[in-house]
C-alpha beads as a LAMMPS data file, in Angstrom:
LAMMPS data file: protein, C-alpha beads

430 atoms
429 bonds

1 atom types
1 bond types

-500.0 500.0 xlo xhi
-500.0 500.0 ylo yhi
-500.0 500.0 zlo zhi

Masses

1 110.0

Atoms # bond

1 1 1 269.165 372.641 108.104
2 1 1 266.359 374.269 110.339
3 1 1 264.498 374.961 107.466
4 1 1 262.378 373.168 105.014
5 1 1 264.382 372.972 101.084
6 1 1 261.923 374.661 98.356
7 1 1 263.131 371.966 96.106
8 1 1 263.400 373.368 92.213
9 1 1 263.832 371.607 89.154
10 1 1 264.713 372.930 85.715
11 1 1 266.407 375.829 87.533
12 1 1 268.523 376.568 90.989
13 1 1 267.681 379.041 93.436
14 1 1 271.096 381.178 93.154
15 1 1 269.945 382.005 89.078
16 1 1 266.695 382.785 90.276
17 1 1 268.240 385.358 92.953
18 1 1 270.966 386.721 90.579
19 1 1 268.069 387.379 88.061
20 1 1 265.720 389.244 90.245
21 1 1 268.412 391.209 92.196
22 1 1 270.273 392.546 88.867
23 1 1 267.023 393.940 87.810
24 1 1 266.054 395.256 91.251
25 1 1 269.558 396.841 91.559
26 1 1 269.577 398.208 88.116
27 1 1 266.019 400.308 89.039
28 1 1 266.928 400.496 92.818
29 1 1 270.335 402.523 92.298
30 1 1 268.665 404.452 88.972
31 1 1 266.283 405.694 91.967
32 1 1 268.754 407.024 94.028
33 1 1 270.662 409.299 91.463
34 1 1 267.681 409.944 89.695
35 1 1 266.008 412.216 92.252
36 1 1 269.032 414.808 92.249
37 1 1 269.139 414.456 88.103
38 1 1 265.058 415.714 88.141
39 1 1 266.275 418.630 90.256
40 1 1 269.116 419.089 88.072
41 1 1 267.211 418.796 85.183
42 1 1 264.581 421.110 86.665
43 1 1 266.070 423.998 87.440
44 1 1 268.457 424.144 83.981
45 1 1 264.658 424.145 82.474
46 1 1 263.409 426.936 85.213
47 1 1 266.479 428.944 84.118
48 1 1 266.292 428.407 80.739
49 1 1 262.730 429.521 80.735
50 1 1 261.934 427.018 78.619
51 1 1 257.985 425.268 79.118
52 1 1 258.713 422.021 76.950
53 1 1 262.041 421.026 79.153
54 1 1 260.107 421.701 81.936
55 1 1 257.189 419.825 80.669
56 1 1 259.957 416.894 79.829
57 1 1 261.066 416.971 83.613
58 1 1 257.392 416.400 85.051
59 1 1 256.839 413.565 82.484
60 1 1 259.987 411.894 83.545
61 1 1 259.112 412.124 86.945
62 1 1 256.287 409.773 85.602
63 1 1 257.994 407.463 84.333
64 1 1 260.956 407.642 87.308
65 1 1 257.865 407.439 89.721
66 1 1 256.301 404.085 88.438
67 1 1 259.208 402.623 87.393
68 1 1 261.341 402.919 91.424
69 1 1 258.217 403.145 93.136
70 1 1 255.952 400.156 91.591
71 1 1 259.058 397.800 89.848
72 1 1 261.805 398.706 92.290
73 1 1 258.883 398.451 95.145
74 1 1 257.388 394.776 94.032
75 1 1 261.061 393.671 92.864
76 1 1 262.192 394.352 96.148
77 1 1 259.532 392.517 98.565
78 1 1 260.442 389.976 95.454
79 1 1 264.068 390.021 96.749
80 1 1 262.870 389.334 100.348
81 1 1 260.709 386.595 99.200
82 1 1 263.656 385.274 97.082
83 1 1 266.617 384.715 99.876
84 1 1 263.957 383.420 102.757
85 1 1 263.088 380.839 100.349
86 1 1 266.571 379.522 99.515
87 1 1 268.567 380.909 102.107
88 1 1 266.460 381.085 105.298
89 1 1 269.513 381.016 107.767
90 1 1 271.459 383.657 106.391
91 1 1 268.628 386.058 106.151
92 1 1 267.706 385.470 109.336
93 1 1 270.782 386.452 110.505
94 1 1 270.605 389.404 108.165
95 1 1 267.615 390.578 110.373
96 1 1 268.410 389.979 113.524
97 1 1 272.130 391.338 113.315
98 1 1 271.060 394.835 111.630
99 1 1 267.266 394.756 112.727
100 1 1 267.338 398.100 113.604
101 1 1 269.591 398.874 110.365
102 1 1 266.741 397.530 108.294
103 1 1 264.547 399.592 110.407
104 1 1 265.816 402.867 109.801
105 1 1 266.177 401.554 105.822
106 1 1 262.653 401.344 105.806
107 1 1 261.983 404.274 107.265
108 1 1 264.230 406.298 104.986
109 1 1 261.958 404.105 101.571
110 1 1 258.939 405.743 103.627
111 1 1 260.422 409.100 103.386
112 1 1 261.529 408.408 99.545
113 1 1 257.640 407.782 98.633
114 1 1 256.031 410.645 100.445
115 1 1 258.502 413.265 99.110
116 1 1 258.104 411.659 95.653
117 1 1 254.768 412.228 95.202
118 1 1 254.748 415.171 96.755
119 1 1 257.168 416.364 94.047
120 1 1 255.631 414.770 90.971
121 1 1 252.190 416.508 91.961
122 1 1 253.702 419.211 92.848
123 1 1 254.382 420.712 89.606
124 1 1 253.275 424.173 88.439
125 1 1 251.304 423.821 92.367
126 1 1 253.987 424.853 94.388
127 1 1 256.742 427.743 94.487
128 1 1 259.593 426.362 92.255
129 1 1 262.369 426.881 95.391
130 1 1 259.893 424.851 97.923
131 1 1 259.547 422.233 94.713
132 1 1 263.258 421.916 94.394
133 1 1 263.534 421.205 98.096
134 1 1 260.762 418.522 97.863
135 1 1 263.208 416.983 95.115
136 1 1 266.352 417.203 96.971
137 1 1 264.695 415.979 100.108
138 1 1 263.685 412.648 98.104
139 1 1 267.563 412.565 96.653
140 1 1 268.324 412.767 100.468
141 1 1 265.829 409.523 101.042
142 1 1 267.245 407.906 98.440
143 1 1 270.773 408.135 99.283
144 1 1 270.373 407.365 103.039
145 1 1 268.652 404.153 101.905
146 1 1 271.438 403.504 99.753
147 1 1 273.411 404.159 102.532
148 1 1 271.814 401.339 104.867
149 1 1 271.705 398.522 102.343
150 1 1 275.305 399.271 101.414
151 1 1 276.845 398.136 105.430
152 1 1 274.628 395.130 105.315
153 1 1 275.246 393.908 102.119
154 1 1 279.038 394.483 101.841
155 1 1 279.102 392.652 105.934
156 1 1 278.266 389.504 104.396
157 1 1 281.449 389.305 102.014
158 1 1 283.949 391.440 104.202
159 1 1 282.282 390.965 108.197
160 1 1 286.043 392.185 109.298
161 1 1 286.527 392.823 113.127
162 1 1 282.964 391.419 113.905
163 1 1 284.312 388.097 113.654
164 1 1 285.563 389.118 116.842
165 1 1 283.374 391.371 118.531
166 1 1 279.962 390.779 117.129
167 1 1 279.587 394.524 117.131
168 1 1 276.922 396.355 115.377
169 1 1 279.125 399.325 113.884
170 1 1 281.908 396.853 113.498
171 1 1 279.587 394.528 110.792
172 1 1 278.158 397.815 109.342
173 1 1 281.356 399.871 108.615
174 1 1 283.325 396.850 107.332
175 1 1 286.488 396.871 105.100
176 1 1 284.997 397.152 102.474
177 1 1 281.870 399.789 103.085
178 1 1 283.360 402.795 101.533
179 1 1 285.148 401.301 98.109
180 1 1 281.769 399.941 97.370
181 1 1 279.615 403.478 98.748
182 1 1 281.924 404.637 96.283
183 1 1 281.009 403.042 93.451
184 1 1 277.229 402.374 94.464
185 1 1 277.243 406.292 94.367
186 1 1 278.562 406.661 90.814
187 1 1 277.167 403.895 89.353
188 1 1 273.549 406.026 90.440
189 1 1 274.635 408.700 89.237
190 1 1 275.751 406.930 85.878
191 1 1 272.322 405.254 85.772
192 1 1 270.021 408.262 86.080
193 1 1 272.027 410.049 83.077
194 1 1 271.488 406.421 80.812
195 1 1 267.706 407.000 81.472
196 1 1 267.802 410.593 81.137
197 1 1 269.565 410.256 77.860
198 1 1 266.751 408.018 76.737
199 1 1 264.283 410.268 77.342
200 1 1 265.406 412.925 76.399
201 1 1 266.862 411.944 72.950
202 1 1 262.734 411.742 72.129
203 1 1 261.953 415.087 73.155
204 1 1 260.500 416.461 69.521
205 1 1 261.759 420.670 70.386
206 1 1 265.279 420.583 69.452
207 1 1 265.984 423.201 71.851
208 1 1 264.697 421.370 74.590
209 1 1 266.362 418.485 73.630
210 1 1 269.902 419.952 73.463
211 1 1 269.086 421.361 76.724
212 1 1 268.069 418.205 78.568
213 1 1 271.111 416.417 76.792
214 1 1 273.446 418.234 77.703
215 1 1 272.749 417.513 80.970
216 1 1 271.726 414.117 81.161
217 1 1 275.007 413.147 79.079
218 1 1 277.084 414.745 81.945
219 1 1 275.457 412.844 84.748
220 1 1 276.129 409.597 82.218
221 1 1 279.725 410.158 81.981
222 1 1 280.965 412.364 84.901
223 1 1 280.384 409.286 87.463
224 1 1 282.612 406.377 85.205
225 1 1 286.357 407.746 86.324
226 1 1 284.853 407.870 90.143
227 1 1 283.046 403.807 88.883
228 1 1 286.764 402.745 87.966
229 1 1 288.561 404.250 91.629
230 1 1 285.775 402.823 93.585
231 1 1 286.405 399.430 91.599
232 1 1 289.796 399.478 92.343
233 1 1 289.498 400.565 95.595
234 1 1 286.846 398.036 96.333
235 1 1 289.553 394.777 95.018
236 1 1 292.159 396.381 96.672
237 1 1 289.907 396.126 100.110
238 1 1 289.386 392.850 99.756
239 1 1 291.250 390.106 102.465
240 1 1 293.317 387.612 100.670
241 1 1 290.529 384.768 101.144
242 1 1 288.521 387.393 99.365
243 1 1 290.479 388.651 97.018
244 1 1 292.102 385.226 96.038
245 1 1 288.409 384.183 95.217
246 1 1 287.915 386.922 92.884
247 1 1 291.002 386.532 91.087
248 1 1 290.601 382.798 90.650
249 1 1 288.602 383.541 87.811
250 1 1 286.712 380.220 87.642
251 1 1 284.346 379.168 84.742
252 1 1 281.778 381.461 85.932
253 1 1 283.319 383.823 87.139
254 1 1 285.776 384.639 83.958
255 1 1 283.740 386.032 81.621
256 1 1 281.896 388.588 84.055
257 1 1 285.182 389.480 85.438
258 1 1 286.699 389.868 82.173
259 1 1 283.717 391.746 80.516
260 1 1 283.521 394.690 83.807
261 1 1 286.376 396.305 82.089
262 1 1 285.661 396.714 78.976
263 1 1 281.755 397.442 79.532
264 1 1 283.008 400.599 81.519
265 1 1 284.884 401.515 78.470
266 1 1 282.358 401.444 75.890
267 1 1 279.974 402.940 78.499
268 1 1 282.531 406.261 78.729
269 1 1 283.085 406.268 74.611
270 1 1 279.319 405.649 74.371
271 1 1 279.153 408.896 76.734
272 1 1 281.711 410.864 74.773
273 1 1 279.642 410.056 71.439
274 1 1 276.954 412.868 72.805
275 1 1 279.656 415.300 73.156
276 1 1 279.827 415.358 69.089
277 1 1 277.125 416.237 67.102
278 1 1 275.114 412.836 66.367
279 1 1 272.532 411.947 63.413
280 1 1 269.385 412.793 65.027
281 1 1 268.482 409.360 63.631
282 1 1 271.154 407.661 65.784
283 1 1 270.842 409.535 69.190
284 1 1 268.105 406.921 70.900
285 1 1 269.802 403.949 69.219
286 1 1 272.962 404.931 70.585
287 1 1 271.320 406.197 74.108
288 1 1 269.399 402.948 74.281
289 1 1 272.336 400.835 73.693
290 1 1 274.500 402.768 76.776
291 1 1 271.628 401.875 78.734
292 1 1 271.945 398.351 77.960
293 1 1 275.544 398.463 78.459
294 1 1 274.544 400.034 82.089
295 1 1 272.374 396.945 82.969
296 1 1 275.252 394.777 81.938
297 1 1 277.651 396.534 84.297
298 1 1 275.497 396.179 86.873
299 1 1 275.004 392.757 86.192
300 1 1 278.952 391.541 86.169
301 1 1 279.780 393.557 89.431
302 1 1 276.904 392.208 91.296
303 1 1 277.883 388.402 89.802
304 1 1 281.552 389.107 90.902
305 1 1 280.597 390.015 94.045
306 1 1 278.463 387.579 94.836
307 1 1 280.849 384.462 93.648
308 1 1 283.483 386.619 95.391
309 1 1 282.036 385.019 98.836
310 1 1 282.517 381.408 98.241
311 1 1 282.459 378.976 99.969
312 1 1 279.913 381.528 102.273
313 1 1 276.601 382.837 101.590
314 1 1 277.960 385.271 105.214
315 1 1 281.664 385.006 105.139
316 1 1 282.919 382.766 107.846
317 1 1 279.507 382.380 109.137
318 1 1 277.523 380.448 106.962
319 1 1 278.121 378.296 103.995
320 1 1 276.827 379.058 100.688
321 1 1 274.373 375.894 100.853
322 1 1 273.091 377.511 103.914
323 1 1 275.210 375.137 106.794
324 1 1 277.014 376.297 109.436
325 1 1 280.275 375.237 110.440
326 1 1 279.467 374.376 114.239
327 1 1 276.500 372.156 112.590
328 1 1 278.608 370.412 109.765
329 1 1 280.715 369.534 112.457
330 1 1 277.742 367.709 113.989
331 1 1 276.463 366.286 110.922
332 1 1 279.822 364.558 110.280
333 1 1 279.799 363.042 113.536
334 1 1 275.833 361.968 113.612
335 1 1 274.678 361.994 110.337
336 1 1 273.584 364.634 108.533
337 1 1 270.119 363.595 107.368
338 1 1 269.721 362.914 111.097
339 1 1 270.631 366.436 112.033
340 1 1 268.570 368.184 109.347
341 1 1 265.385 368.396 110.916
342 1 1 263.169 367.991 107.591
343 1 1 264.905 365.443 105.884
344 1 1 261.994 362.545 105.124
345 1 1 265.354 359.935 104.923
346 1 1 266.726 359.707 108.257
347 1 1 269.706 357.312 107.812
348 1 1 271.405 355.252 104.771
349 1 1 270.486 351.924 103.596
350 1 1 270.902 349.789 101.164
351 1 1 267.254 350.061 99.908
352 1 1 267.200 353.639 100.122
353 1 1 270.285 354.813 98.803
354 1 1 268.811 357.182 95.610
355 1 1 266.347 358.635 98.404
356 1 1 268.928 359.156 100.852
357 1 1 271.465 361.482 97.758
358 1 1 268.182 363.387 96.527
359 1 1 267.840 364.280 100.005
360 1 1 271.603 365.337 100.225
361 1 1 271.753 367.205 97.053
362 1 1 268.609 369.100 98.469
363 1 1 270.240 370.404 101.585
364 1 1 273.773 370.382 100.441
365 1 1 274.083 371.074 96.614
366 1 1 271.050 372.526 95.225
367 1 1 271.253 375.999 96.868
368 1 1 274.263 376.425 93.913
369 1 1 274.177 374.076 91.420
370 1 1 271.689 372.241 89.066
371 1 1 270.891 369.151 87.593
372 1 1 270.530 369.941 84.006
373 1 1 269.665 373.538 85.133
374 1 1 271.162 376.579 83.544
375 1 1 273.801 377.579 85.987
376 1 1 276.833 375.465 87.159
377 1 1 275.382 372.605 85.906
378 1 1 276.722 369.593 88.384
379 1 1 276.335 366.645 85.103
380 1 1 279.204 368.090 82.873
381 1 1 281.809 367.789 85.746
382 1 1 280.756 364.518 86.476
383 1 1 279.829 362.955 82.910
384 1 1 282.832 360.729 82.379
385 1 1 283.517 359.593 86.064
386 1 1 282.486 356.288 87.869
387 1 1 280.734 356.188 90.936
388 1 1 284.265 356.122 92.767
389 1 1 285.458 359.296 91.092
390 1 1 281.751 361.422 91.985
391 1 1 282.601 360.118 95.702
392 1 1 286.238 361.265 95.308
393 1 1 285.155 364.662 93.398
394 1 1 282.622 365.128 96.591
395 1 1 285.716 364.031 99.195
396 1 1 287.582 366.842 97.526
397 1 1 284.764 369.696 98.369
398 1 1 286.624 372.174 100.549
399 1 1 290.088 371.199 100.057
400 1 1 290.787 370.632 96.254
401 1 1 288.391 372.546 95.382
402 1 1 288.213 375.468 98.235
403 1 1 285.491 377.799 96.271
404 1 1 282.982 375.202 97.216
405 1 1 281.799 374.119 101.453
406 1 1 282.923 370.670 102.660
407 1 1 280.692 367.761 102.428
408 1 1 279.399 367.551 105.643
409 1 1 277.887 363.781 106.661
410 1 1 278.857 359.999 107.160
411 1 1 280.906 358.393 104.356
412 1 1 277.729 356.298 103.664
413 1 1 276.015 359.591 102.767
414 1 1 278.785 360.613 101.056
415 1 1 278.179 357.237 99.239
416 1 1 274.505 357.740 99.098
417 1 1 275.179 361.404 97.063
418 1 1 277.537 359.941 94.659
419 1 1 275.070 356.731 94.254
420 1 1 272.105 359.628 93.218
421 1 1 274.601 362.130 90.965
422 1 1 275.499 358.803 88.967
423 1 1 272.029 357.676 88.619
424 1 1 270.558 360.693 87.698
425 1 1 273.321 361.405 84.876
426 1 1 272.271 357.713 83.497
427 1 1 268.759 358.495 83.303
428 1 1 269.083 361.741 81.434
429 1 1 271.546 359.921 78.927
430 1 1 268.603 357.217 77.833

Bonds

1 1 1 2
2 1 2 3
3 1 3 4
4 1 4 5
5 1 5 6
6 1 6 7
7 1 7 8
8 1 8 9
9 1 9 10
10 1 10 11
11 1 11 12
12 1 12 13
13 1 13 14
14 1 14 15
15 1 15 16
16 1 16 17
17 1 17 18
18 1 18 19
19 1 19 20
20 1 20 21
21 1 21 22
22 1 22 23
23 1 23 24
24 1 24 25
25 1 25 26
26 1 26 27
27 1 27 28
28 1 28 29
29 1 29 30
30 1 30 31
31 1 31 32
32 1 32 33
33 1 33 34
34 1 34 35
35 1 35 36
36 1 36 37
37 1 37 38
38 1 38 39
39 1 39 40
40 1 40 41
41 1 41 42
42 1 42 43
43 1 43 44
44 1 44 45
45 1 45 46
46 1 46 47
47 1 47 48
48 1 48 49
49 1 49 50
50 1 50 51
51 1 51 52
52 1 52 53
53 1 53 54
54 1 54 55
55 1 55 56
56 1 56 57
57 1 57 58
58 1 58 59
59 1 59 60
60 1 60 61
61 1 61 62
62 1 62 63
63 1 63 64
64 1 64 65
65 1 65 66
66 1 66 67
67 1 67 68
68 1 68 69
69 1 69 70
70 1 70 71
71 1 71 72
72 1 72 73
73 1 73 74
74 1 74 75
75 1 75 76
76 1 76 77
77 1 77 78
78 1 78 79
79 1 79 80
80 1 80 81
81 1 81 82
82 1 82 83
83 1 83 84
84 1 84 85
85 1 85 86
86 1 86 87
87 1 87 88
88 1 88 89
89 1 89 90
90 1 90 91
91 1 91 92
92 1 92 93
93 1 93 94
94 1 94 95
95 1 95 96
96 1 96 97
97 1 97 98
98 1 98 99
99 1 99 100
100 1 100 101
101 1 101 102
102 1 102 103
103 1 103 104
104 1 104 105
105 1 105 106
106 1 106 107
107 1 107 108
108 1 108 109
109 1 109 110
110 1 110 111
111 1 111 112
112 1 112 113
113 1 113 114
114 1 114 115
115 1 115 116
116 1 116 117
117 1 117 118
118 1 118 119
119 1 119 120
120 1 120 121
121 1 121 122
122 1 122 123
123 1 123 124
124 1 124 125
125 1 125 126
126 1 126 127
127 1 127 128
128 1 128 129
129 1 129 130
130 1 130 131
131 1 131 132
132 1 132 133
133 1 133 134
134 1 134 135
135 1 135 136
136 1 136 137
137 1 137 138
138 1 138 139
139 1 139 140
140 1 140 141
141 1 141 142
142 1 142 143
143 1 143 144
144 1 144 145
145 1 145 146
146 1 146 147
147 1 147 148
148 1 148 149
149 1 149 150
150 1 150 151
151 1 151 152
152 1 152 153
153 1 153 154
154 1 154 155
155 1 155 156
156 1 156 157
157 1 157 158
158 1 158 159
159 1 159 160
160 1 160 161
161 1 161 162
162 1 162 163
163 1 163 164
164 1 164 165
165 1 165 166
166 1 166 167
167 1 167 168
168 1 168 169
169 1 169 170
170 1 170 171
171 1 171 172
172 1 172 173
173 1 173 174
174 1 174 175
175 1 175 176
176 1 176 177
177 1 177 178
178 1 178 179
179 1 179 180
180 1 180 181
181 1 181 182
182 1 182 183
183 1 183 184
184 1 184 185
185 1 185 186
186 1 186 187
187 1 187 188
188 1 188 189
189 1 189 190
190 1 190 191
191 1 191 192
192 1 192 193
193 1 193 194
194 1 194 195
195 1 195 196
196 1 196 197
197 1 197 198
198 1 198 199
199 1 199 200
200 1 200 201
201 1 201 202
202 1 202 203
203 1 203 204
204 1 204 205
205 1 205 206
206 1 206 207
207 1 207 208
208 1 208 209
209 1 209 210
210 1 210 211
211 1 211 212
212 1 212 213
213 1 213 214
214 1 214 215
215 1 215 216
216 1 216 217
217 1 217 218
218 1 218 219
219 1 219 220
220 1 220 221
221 1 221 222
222 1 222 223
223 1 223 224
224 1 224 225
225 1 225 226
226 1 226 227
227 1 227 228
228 1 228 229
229 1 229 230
230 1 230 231
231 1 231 232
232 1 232 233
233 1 233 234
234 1 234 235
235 1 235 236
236 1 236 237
237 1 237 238
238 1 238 239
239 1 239 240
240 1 240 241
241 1 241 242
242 1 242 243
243 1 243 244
244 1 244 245
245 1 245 246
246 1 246 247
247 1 247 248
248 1 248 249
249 1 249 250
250 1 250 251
251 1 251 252
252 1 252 253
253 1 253 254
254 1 254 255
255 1 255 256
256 1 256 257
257 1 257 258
258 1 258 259
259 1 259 260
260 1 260 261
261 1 261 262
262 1 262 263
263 1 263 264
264 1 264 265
265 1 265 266
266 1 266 267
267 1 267 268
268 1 268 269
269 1 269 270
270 1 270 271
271 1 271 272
272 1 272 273
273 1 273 274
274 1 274 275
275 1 275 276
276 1 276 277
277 1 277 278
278 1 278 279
279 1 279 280
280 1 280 281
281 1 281 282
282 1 282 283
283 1 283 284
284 1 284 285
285 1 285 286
286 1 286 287
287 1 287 288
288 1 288 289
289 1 289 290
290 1 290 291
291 1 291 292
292 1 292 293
293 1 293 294
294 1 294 295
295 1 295 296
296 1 296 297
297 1 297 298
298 1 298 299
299 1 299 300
300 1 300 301
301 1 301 302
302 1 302 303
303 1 303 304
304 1 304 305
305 1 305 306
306 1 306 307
307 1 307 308
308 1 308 309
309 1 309 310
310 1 310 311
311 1 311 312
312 1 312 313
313 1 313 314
314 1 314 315
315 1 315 316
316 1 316 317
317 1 317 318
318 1 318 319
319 1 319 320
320 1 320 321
321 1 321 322
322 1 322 323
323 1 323 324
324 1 324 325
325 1 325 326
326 1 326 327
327 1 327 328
328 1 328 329
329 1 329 330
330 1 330 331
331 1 331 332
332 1 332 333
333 1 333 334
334 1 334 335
335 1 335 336
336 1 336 337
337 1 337 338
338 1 338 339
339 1 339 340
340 1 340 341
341 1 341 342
342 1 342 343
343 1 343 344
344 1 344 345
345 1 345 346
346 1 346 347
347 1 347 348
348 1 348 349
349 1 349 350
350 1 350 351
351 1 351 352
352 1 352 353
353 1 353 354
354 1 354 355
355 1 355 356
356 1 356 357
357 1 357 358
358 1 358 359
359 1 359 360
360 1 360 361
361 1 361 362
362 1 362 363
363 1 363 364
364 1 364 365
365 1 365 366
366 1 366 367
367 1 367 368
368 1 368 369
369 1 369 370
370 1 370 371
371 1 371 372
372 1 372 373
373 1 373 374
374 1 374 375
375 1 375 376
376 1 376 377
377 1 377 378
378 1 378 379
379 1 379 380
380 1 380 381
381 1 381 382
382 1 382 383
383 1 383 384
384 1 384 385
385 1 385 386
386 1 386 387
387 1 387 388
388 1 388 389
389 1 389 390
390 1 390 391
391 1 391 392
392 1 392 393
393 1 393 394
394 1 394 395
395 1 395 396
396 1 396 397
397 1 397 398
398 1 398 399
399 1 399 400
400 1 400 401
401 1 401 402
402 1 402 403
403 1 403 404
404 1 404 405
405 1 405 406
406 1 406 407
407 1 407 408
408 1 408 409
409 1 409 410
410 1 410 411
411 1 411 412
412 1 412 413
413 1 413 414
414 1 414 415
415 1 415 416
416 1 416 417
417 1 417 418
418 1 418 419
419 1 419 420
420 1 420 421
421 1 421 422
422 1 422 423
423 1 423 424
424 1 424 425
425 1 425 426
426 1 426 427
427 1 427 428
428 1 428 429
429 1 429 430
């Protein structure tokens, strides 16, 4: 309500976030298991003797480098730029809670570029034990940043006794911190072996090729038992409010709930398949398809997290639209387009009422849902009702239906919203 609205149409912010932070997380977490897989991979080759595995490990460091370094880099400032733009409030809170959090996060990603370079030009330059170290060092970067990002991220569904205290330590090591380190750290692991096997299914010497297999298949399928305890671990961490979200299984929520399951299963039989001996013709197929799969688990854990928060963007802190409580409360007594500080209506009228709702639906709606946009579409749930049942379905918000924030405002705003909702779904039906 501080803020300005970066108003969208065609498509709502929360898609755009879920879009760029699935693909972000999917590089991101492929970057942290990846630098212990090179050194892995590395010194199998070293022992081995063999010059065209080792030659296979520098040109994966290529690719590894460009892809965490330049995507994971640009997708994450893209991340930043993402969340200040539709959720200002909660990331500043984000910042000033774990400032120094982010701090030392950065400082780690500092340390993760430096000893990545230094390891990808350090081939055939340096004396393979110092080059190992180099690689393990970056592993270490990696991890630690991992490490950072995990407290923060896992405070804003499960904030536990900092409710209370407003401690640092007590936000950071939260309920559920170490269910999800858990399966953040396999699900790397898990991530760097897809990749691997992808690469290394191309490698033309069949002898280097078995070699890297076998052990980019291990680091694909050794991490999925450790994937399904931290899973479990994680729901079973979960406070009732929490946990009763999850489980509601809403509309949107259903089918990646549903799906996390059984993409972990075809992800450990897709694993299993490079344990037998497979058609040379169907090895990348097969490898590229578990890699597929991989971005797809990502994708319904992150979604089922993230929905697992509602009605809060911050649990108990901040509403998903980006509201507080203490100012809601405000906003019911004095308006809310009075309260919100760049609202161009400032109070209802009969003249104005389709102005007054667009500017309600700005500040209170469009942070989740659309209008005729791809994700939780707002028209369906409201095609058949008259103005009096939009007002009633809006009266509802926070009681009936409890995975969505209260309406916050006068009843003539209330009446304003409903009067825009039903206008708008007439338009788009002529």
């Amino acid at each position: 309500m501080d803020y300005p609205v970066w108003q969208l149409w065609g498509i709502n912010g929360g898609l755009l976030v879920a879009i760029i932070s699935v693909l972000h997380v999917f590089v991101a977490q492929f970057a942290v298991g990846g630098g212990f897989l090179l050194v892995h991979a590395a010194t199998r080759a070293e022992r081995a003797g063999s010059a065209e595995a080792t030659f296979w490990v520098k040109r994966f460091t290529r690719f590894f480098l460009l892809l965490s370094m330049v995507f994971g880099g640009v997708s994450g400032v893209g991340i930043w730029v993402i969340i200040s733009l539709i959720s200002p409030a909660a990331t500043s809170l984000l910042v000033h809670r774990f400032v120094y959090a982010w701090a030392t996060e950065w400082v780690f990603f500092l340390g993760e570029i430096v000893a990545l370079l230094v390891y990808y030009y350090g081939f055939g330059k340096m004396r393979f034990e110092d080059h190992r170290n180099v690689g393990l060092l970056y592993g270490l970067f990696a991890y630690l940043s991992l490490f950072m990002i995990n407290g923060i991220i896992t405070f804003m569904l499960t904030p536990g006794a900092w409710m209370q205290t407003q401690g640092f330590w007590d936000g950071f090591f939260n309920p559920t911190f170490w269910p999800s380190l858990l399966f953040r750290s396999a699900l790397c692991a898990m991530l760097s072996g897809l990749f691997g096997l992808v690469w290394a299914s191309l490698i033309d010497d069949e002898r280097a090729r078995e070699l890297m297999t076998g052990v980019t298949r291990l680091w694909a399928l050794v991490p999925i038992p450790f994937m399904a305890v931290g899973a479990w671990w994680y729901i079973g961490a979960l406070p009732a409010p929490q946990l009763e979200m999850v489980l509601r299984r809403t509309a949107d929520i259903r089918p990646f709930l549903e799906a996390f399951p059984w993409v972990l299963a075809a992800l450990m039989v897709g694993g299993l398949a490079f344990f037998t001996r497979l058609p040379s013709g169907a090895r990348v197929p097969v490898a590229a398809l578990l890699l597929v799969l991989g971005l797809c688990q990502v994708g319904t854990f992150e979604w089922v997290r993230e929905t697992g928060r509602r009605p809060w963007i911050v649990h108990g802190v901040i509403w998903s639209n980006g509201i507080t409580p203490e100012a809601g409360a405000k906003s019911d007594l004095e308006g809310m387009l009075k309260v919100a500080r760049w609202s161009g209506v400032k109070q209802v009228a009969e003249a104005n009422m389709h102005e007054a709702g667009r500017e309600l639906w700005q500040v209170q709606c469009a942070n989740c849902h659309g209008l005729g946009a791809p994700m939780i579409d707002i028209l369906p749930r409201i095609a058949n009702r008259p103005l009096t049942g939009v007002e009633a379905l809006i009266t509802g918000q926070g009681a009936l239906q409890g995975y969505m924030p209260p309406f916050v405002g006068t009843p003539a705003e209330r009446r304003a919203l409903a009067t825009y909702l039903v206008n708008e779904r007439d338009a788009r039906r002529h």
